[in-house]
C-alpha positions as CSV (number, residue, x, y, z in Angstrom):
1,X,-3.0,9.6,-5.9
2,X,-2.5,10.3,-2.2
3,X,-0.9,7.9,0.7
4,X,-2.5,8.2,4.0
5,X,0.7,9.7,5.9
6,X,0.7,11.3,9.9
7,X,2.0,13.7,8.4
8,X,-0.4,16.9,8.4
9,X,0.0,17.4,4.4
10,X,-1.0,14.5,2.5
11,X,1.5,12.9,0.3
12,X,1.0,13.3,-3.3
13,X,2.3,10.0,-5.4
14,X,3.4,10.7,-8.8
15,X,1.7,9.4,-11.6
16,X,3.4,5.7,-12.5
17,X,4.6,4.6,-8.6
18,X,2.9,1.7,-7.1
19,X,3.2,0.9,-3.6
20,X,5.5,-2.5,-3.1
21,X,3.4,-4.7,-1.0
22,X,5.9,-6.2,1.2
23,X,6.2,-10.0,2.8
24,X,7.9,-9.1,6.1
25,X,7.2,-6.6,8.7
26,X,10.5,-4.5,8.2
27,X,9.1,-3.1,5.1
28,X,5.6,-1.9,6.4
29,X,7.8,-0.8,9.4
30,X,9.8,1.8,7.2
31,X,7.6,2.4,4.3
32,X,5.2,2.8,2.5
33,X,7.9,1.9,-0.4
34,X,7.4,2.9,-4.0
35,X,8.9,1.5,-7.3
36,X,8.2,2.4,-11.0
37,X,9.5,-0.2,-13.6
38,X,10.4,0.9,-17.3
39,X,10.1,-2.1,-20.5
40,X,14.0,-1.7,-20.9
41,X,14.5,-3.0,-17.3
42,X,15.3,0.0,-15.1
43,X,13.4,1.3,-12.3
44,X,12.9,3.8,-9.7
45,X,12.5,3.3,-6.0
46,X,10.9,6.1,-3.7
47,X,9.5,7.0,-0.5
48,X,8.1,10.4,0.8
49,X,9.8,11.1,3.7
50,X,7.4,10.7,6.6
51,X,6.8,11.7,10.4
52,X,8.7,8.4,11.0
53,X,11.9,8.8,9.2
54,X,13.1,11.9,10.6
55,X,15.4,12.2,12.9
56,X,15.9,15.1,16.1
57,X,17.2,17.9,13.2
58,X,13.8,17.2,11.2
59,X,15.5,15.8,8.4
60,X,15.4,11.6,7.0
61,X,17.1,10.0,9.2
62,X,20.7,8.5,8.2
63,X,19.4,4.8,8.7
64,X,16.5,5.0,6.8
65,X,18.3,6.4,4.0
66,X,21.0,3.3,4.4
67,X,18.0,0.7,4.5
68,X,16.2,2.3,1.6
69,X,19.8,2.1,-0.4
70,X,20.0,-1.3,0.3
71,X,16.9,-1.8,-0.7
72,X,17.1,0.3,-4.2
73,X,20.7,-1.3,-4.9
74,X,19.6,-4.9,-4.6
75,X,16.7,-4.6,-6.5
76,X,18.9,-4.3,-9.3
77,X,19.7,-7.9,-8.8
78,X,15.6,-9.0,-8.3
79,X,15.1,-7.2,-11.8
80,X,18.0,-8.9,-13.2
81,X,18.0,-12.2,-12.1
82,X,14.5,-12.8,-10.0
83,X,16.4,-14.5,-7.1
84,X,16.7,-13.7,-3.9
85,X,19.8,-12.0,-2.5
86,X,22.6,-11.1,0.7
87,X,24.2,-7.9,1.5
88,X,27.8,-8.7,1.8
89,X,28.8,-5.1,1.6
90,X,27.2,-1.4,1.0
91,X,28.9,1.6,1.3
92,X,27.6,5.2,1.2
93,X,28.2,8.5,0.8
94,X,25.8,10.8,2.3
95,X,26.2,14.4,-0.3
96,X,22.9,16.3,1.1
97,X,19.9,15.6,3.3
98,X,16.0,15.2,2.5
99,X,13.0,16.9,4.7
100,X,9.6,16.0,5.9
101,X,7.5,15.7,3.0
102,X,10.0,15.2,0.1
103,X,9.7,12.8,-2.2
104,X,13.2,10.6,-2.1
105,X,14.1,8.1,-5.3
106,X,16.4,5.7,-6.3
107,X,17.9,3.2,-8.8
108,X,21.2,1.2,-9.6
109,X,23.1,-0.9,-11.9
110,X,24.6,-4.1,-11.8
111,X,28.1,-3.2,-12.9
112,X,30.4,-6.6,-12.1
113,X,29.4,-10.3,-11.7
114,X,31.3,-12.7,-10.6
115,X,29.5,-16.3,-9.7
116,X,27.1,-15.2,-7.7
117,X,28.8,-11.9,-6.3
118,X,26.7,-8.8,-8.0
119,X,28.5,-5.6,-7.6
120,X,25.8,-2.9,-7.7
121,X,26.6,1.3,-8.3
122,X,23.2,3.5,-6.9
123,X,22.4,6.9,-6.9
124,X,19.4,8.5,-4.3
125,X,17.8,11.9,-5.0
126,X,15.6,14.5,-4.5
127,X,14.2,16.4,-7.2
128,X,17.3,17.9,-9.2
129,X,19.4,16.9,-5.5
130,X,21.7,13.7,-5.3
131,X,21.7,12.9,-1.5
132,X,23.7,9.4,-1.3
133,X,25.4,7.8,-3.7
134,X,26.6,4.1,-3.1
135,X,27.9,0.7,-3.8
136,X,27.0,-2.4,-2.7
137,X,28.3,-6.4,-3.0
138,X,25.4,-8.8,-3.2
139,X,25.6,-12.5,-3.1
140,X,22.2,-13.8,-4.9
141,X,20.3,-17.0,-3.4
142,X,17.6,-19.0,-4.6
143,X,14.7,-17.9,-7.2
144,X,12.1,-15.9,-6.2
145,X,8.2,-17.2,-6.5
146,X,6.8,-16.3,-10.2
147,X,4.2,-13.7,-9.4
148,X,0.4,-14.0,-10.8
């Protein structure tokens, strides 16, 4: 499967991603996002780094990589709980960089709960390559629409 990207290469999508189909502008803005959900509840996040998300040195831009982190970190609460949720806090480490074309990924685990306090451990990669690692505090919110 391809993605129609600007950039000049077309973006190959591996085999078991499906494109999240946001409901808010901010999404379409930095995507296209991709996610891949496994039966015992984990998941993988991804995006191919684009024409849009890189920065004046060529590679993904620093803020696009802390968006898609929040993203990928409080997902772990969606998959969990199926409510909506707040960033109270997410901290990264930024270990390495990703380039025009690659193909970035993501997942976490929710490793404290406390009322409605998640506290969420993530790891973002290319390939073989960890490039952020992070943790974030969530506070989760009301239940999400059942989807059809």
């Amino acid at each position: 499967m391809t993605d129609g990207q600007s950039n000049e290469t077309k973006i190959v999508i591996p085999e078991g991603f499906e494109r999240t189909n946001w409901s808010s502008a901010f999404g379409d803005q930095v995507g296209p996002i991709y996610f891949r959900h496994f039966d015992d509840g984990g998941y993988i996040r991804a995006f191919p780094v684009s024409d849009h998300h890189i920065n004046g040195m060529g590679i993904c831009h620093g803020g696009m990589l802390m968006a898609f982190a929040d993203m990928v970190l409080g997902h772990a609460i969606t998959r969990a709980t199926n409510r909506y949720w707040l960033t109270i806090r997410l901290l990264t480490d930024f270990i390495s960089s990703a380039k025009l074309g690659d193909w970035v990924e993501g997942t976490a685990e929710i490793v404290g709960i406390e009322d409605e306090f998640y506290n969420v451990n993530g790891r973002i990669w290319v390939g073989d390559k960890t490039i952020m690692s992070g943790t974030g505090l969530f506070k989760t919110l009301g239940e999400r629409p059942k989807e059809t």
